[in-house]
N, C-alpha and C positions, 0 to 999 in steps of 0.2 A: 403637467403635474411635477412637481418638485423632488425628484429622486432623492430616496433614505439611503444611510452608507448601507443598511441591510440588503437593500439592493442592488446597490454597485459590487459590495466585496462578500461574496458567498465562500466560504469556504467548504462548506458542506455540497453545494449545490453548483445546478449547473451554474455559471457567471458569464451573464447573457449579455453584460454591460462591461466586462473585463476579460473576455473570451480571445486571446492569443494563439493566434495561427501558425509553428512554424514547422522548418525543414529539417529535413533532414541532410545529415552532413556530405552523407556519401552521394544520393543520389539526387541532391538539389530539387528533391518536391517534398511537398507538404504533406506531412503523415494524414491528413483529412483525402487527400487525393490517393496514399497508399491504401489506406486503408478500406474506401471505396470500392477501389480498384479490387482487393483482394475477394473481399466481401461476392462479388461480382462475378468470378472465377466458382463456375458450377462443380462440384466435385471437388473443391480444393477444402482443408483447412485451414484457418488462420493461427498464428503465433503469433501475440502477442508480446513481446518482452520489453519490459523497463523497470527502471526504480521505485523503489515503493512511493508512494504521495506523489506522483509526476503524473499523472494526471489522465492514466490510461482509461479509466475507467469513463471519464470527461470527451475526452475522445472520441468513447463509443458512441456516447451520447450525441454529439456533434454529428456523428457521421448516420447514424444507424436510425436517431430516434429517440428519446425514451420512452413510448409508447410501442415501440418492436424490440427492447431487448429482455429477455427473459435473463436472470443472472443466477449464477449458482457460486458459492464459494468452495475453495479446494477443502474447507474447514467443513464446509457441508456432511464430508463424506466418512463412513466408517467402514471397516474389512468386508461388512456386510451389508453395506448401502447396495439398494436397486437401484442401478444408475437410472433405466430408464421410470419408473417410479418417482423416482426423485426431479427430473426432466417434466414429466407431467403436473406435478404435483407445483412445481415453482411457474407454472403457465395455466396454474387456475383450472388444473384438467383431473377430476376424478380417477383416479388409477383403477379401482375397483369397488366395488359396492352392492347394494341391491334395489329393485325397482318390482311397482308394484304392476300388473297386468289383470286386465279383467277379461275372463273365458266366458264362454257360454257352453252348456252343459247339449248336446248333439239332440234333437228333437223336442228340446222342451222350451222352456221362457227362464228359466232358470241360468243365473249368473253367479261366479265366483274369483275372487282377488285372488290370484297365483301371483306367490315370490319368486323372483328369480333374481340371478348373481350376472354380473360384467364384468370383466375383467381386460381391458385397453391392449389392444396388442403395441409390440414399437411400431410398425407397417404405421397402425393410427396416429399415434406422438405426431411422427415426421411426418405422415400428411397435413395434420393440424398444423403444426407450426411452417409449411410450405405456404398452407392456403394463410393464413393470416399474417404473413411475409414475417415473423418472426424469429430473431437469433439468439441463439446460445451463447453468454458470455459466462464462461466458466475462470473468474478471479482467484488470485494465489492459488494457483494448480498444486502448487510445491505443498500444499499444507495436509494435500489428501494421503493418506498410508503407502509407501512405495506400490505394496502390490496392489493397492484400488486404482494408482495412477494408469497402471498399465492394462489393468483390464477396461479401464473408460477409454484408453486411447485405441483400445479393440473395437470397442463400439462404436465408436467415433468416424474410424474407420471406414467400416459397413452403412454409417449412416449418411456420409458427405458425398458415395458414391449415387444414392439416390435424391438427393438436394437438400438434403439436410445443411442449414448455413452454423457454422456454429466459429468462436474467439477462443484459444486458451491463452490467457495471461497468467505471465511468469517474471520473477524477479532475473537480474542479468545474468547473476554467476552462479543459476539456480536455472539454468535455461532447459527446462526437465527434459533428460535422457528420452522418457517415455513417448515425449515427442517428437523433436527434432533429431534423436537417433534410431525410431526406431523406420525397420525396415521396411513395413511395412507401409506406411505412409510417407517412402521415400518417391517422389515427384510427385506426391500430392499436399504441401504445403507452400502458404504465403506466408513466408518470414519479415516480420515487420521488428525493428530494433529501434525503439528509444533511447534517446541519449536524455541523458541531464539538461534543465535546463539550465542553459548560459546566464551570467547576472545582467545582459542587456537584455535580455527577454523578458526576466521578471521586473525589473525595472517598471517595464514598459504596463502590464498591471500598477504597479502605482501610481506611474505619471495617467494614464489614461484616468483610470477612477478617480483620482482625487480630483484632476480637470473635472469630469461630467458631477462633481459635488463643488465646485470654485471653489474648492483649497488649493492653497498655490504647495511647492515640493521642489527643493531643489534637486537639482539632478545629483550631485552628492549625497544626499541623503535617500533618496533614493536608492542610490547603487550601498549603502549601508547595509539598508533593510532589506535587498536582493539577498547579499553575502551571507547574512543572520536566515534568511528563508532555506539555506541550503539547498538550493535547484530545485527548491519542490512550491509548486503555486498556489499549492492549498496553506502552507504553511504563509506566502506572503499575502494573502488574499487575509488569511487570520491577522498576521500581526496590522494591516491597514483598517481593517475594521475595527481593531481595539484602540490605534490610534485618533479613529473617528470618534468613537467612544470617550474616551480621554476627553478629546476636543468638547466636546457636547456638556460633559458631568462639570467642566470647569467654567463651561461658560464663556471659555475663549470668544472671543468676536473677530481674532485677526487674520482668521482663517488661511492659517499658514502653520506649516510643519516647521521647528526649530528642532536643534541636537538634541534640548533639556525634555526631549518628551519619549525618545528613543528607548532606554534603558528602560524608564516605567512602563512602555508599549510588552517590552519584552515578559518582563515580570508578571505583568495581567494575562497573557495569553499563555501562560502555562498554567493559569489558576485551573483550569478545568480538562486540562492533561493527567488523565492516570496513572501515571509510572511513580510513585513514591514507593510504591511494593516493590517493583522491579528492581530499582535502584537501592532501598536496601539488601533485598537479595543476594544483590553484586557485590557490594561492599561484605557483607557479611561472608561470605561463600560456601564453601559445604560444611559441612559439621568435623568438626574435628578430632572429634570423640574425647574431648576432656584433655586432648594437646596445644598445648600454645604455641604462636605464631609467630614468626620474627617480625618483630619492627622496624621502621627504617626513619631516619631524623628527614624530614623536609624541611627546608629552607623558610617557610611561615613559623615553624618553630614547636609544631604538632609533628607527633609518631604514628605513622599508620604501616598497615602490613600490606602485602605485595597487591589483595586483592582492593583494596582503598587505592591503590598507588594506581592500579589501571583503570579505574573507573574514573580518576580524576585525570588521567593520560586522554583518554578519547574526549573530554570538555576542552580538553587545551585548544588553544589558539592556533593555526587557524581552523574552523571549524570542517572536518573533512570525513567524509563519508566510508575513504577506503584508504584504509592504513597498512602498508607493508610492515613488516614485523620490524623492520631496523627504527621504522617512524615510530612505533608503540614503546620499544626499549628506551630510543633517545628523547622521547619525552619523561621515562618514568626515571631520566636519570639525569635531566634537568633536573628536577623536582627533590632530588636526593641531598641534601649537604653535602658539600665538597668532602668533606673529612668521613665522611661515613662509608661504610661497607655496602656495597649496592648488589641487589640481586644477579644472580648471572642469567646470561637467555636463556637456557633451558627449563629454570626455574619460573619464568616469565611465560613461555611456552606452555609448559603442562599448568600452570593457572588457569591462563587461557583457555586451553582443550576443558578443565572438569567447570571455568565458568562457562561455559558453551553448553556441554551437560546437563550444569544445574538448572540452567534457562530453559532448553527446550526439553525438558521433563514437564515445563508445566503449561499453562493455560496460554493460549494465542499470544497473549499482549505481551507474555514477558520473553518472546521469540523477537528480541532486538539484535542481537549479534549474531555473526555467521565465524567463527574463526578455521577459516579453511585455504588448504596448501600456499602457508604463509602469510595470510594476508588476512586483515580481521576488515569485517566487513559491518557499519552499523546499516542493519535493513531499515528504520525507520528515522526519517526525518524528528520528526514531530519528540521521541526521544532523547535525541541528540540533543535539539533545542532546550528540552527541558532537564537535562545534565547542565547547560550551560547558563538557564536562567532561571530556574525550578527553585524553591525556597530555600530549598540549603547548598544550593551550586558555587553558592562566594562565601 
């Protein structure tokens, strides 16, 4: 049967036809063999960490199953989430309830329906998920309330010493304290560390996919759309499927990838990207209270104020995920007219810290930036992307 690009390029899903196997740097094996391996190790916990969109969650699936992992997000949790509760509850297991029993009344024929309450001890949880070889993958750990992290990682704890298997994934430079320092589960974790993907690796999703569709893809253009993916494979797995798309609505017949189809690849695959909130947000910044804001001339020949000047700083070329503070200055003063007055870092600086602020006061999605000890970090690929090709990005 003739395979659909829906099936080659998942981005959403596992990609069973564009599934990329690699290593790691330090210890030359394949994170499907570490993470086996860990998994494997009775009593241990796993740690998880990598870049957001890179594909950890892909991985579990690769390794684990998607019929054995039970998942929980760090967003799951509130100050007064039942952890264990909430563990049951995402493995399809009633936590507590009532059930009906029929009695018989001591010397007679007489019968009656007695109520009675259950309530799951954890003893039961971890048996359950032992016998039905089931793990825990508990995703962006970092998003649950400081002190819920630390009281799950109590639990966690108690629970891996009886064969409870469970994953915490975590972003890099967010690699939670509650884990990896605490002391209590000092020699009993497997530290797994993802790196970024390389642009020959995502490459290699395009040239595979488009072969198993006989689209031909130069290797240049290829390593284009790697660059534009930002090391993240869900991101190139999207932009190849709308290329397909493209290819299809036009009717092409030459079943071949040119330059001229590049830039509209991009454009389409932000269409159904949510950050238009976000990003005006950004640009806008906190309220001012009825003071006005200094402008600055940019060189297209529009005035914007410091908070427009960084948001068009982290679109700049080349496309990069972690920018030291001298990188964020020296783009926003490119961008300044030679003749103009340009903010000073300080001013640059405290920007930064209350746009960080402004952002994570509010709902999950608009949690794109980390600006911490120096270094402004964008967490989400798929963002990035869409600052740089999103409707109002040029």
């Amino acid at each position: 049967m003739k395979l659909r690009a829906e099936d080659v390029f998942r981005p959403g899903a596992f990609p069973e036809y564009t599934y990329i196997s690699r290593k790691s740097a330090v210890s030359d094996l394949s994170y499907e063999f570490r993470l086996m391996q860990a998994i494997k190790v009775s009593g241990f916990l796993t740690s998880l960490v990598g870049p957001s969109k890179m594909g950890k969650t892909i991985l579990c699936e690769k390794v684990i199953g998607f019929e054995n992992i039970v998942e929980i997000s760090g967003a799951d949790f509130e100050e007064d989430t039942d952890f264990w509760k909430l563990v049951a509850a995402k493995a399809g297991l009633a936590y507590e309830g009532q059930f009906a029993s029929e009695k018989k009344i001591a010397e007679t024929s007489d019968r009656y329906t007695k109520k009675e309450t259950f309530s799951l001890t954890k003893d039961k949880i971890i048996e359950y998920y032992k016998k039905e070889n089931l793990v825990l993958v508990i995703d962006d750990f970092h998003y649950a309330p400081e002190g819920k992290r630390m009281q799950v990682a109590q639990q966690l704890k108690d629970a891996i010493r009886r064969g409870f298997k469970a994953i915490v994934v975590s972003l890099p430079h967010r690699a939670d304290e509650a884990i990896r320092q605490n002391a209590d589960l000092s020699g009993r974790l497997s530290l797994i560390n993802m790196e970024p993907w390389e642009v020959a690796d995502l490459k290699e999703i395009a040239k595979l996919g488009f072969s198993r569709l006989d689209i031909g893809i130069e290797d240049t253009i290829a390593e284009q759309i790697a660059v534009e993916s930002l090391s993240s494979p869900q991101l190139m797995q999207y932009i190849c499927l709308n290329i397909c798309t493209i290819l299809e609505m036009s009717g092409d017949q030459q079943s071949r990838i040119g330059q001229d189809i590049l830039e509209t690849a991009y454009r389409y695959t932000t269409a159904n990207f949510e950050y238009g909130d976000v990003v005006s947000l950004m640009k806008k910044g906190p309220n001012t209270r009825g003071k006005g804001r200094n402008t600055f001339q940019i060189k297209d020949g529009h005035r914007c104020d410091l908070y427009e000047l960084i948001v068009k700083s982290i679109a700049e070329n080349p496309p990069i995920m972690k920018l030291e503070f001298e990188d964020v200055k020296n783009r926003i003063y490119s961008m300044i007219s030679d003749d103009c007055k340009k903010p000073t870092p300080q001013a640059i600086k405290e920007s930064l810290t209350k746009m960080q602020e402004l952002l994570h006061g509010r709902e999950d999605i608009f949690k794109v930036l980390d600006w911490k000890d120096g270094v402004l970090y964008v967490l989400d690929p798929l963002f990035l992307f869409y600052l740089r090709w999103g409707g109002n990005s040029k």
